[in-house]
C-alpha positions as a LaTeX table, in Angstrom:
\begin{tabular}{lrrr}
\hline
Residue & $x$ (\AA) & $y$ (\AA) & $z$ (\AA) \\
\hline
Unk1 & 103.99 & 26.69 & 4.55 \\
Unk2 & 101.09 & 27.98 & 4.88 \\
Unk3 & 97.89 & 26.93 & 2.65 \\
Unk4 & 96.76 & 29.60 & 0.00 \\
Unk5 & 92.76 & 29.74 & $-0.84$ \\
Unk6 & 89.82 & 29.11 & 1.22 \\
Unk7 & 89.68 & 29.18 & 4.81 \\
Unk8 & 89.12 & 26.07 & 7.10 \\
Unk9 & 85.65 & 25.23 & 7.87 \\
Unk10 & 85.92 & 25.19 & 11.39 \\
Unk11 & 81.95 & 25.27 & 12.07 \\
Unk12 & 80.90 & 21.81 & 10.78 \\
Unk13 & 83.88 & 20.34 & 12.97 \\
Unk14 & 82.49 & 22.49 & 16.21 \\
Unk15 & 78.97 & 21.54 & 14.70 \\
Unk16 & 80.48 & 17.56 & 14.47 \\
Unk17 & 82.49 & 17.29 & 17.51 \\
Unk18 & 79.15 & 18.79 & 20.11 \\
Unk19 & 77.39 & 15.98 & 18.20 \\
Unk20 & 79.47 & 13.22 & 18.63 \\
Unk21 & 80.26 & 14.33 & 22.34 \\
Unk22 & 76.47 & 14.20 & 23.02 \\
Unk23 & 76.01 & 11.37 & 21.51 \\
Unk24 & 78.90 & 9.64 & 23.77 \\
Unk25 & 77.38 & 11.07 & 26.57 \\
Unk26 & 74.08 & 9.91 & 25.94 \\
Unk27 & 75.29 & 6.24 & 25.24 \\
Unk28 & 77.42 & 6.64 & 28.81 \\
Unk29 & 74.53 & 7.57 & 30.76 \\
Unk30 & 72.73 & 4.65 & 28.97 \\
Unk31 & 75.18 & 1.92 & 29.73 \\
Unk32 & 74.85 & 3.34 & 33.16 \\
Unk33 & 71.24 & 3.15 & 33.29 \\
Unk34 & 71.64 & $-0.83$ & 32.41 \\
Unk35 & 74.02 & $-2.00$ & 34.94 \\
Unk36 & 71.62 & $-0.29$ & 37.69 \\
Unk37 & 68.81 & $-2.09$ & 36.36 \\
Unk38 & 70.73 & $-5.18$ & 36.00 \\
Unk39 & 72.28 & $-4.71$ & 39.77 \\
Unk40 & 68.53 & $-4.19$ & 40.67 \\
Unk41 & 67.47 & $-7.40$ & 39.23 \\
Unk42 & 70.54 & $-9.47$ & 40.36 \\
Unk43 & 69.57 & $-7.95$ & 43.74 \\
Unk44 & 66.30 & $-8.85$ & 43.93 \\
Unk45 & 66.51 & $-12.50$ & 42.64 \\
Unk46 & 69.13 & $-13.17$ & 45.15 \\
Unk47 & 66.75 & $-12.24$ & 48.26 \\
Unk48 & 63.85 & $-14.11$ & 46.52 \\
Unk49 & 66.31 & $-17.25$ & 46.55 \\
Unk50 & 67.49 & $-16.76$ & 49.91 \\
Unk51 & 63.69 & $-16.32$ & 51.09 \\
\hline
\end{tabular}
């Protein structure tokens, strides 16, 4: 059956869900960001060792 009374607040949800997708997205780029540094690192400590 269908609910009687108020409608659904469907903003806040849009409002949540753009939120919590940037905020994912932000972290992904981040974890990104720290392997290439890491790689980068590695990278250059192995041809200092080698030298």
């Amino acid at each position: 059956m269908a609910k009687k009374g108020h409608a659904k607040n469907t903003k806040n949800k849009a409002k949540h869900a753009k939120l919590m997708a940037r905020k994912k997205n932000k972290q992904k780029s981040e974890q990104q960001l720290r392997e290439e540094r890491l790689k980068a690192i590695i990278q250059q400590a192995n041809s200092t060792q080698i030298n």
